[in-house]
C-alpha positions, 0 to 999 in steps of 0.5 A: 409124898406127905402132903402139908396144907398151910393157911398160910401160903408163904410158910409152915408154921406150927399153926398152920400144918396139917395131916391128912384133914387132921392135925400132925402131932405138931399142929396147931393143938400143940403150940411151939411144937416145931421151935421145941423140936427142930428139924431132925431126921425124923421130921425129914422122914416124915416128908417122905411119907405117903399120906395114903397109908398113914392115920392120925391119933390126937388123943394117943399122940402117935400117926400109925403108916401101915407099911404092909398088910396082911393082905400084901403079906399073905397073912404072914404079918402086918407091919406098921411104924409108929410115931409118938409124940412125948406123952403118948401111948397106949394102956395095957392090954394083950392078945390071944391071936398074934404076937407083936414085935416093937423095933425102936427106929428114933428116939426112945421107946418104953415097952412093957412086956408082963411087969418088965419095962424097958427103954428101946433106942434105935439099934437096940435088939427088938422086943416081943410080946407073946400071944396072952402077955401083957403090954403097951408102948409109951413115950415118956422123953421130950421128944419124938418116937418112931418105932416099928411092930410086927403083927404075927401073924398079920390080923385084918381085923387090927389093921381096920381097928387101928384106921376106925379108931384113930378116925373117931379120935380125929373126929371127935367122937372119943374122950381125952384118951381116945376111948369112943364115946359109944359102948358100941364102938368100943365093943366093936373095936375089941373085938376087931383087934382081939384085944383083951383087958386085964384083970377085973377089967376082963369083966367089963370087957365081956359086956362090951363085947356083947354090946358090940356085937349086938351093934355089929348086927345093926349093920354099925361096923360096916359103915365105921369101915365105910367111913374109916377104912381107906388101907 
């Protein structure tokens, strides 16, 4: 059950809530979060979360719950659902090692695969993005998004960069957009992800890359995985 921490005992305001030590998408940061969205099915959903497997991103918007993992799936697949506040998302990027499958659960969820953009609601067929193909997910409507995406086959390493980053965005130890505020740790995230850059991007991407490793041998990703990785 997701637990909710109110500094005020006698109700839960959008003040007051708060998420695994961190705010949900609607806390305090997000004044009238609650009045502008009322109770829905989602909000109802989101109490029967187990706060265990769910991490909060402030800079992208979105909480991940990991629903299973790779190692519970036997390397089959890695299965989360995530949760975008309006606003939210992430830039384009792609991957070489697996595939991702997007599966709209509530509201409406734009999904771009190479120059095509579309608009998933909840009922809509599943949209895939290949190995090597161009893609993010946003939330560009004036409420909540909850979708579903499929890691094939499962990766470990996205799992952990998933929990990591979104523990430096908590922290504070990213910029607005949630890119870390360390070369070192974005080298170290890319890496774990096997997220690729576009374009010329792809050149700087190397250097992080290189820079990542360099701090990998420093002993830097196992105590980010000591600090982070909890699933």
């Amino acid at each position: 059950m997701l637990n909710f921490q109110c500094s005020n005992k006698s109700s839960c305001d959008e003040k007051a809530v708060s998420f695994n030590s961190a705010p949900i998408i609607f806390s305090s940061s997000n004044t009238g979060f609650l009045k502008k969205f009322p109770e829905t099915t989602f909000v109802k959903n989101i109490y029967m979360t187990d706060t265990a497997r769910a991490v909060y991103n402030p800079a992208q918007k979105d909480t991940a719950i990991f629903i299973e993992t790779v190692q519970e799936t036997n390397g089959a697949y890695s299965l989360l659902e995530v949760i975008v506040a309006p606003g939210g998302g992430v830039g384009k990027h792609y991957h070489k090692a697996y595939t991702e499958t997007f599966t709209c659960l509530e509201g409406e969820l734009q999904v771009q695969v190479g120059k095509q953009v579309l608009t998933l609601k909840p009922g809509d067929a599943p949209v895939t993005a290949g190995k090597d193909v161009l893609h993010r997910f946003f939330n560009t409507s004036d409420k909540l998004c909850r979708f579903s995406v499929l890691i094939s086959p499962g990766s470990r390493g996205f799992e952990e960069s998933v929990q990591i980053a979104y523990g430096l965005a908590r922290d504070g130890r990213t910029n607005k957009e949630g890119t870390p505020s360390k070369i070192g740790h974005l080298g170290i995230l890319l890496a774990l992800s096997e997220s690729k850059l576009p374009g010329w991007q792809g050149l700087i991407e190397r250097v992080l890359l290189w820079i990542g490793k360099r701090a990998d041998k420093k002993g830097v990703t196992d105590q980010l995985r000591k600090e982070y990785v909890k699933i």
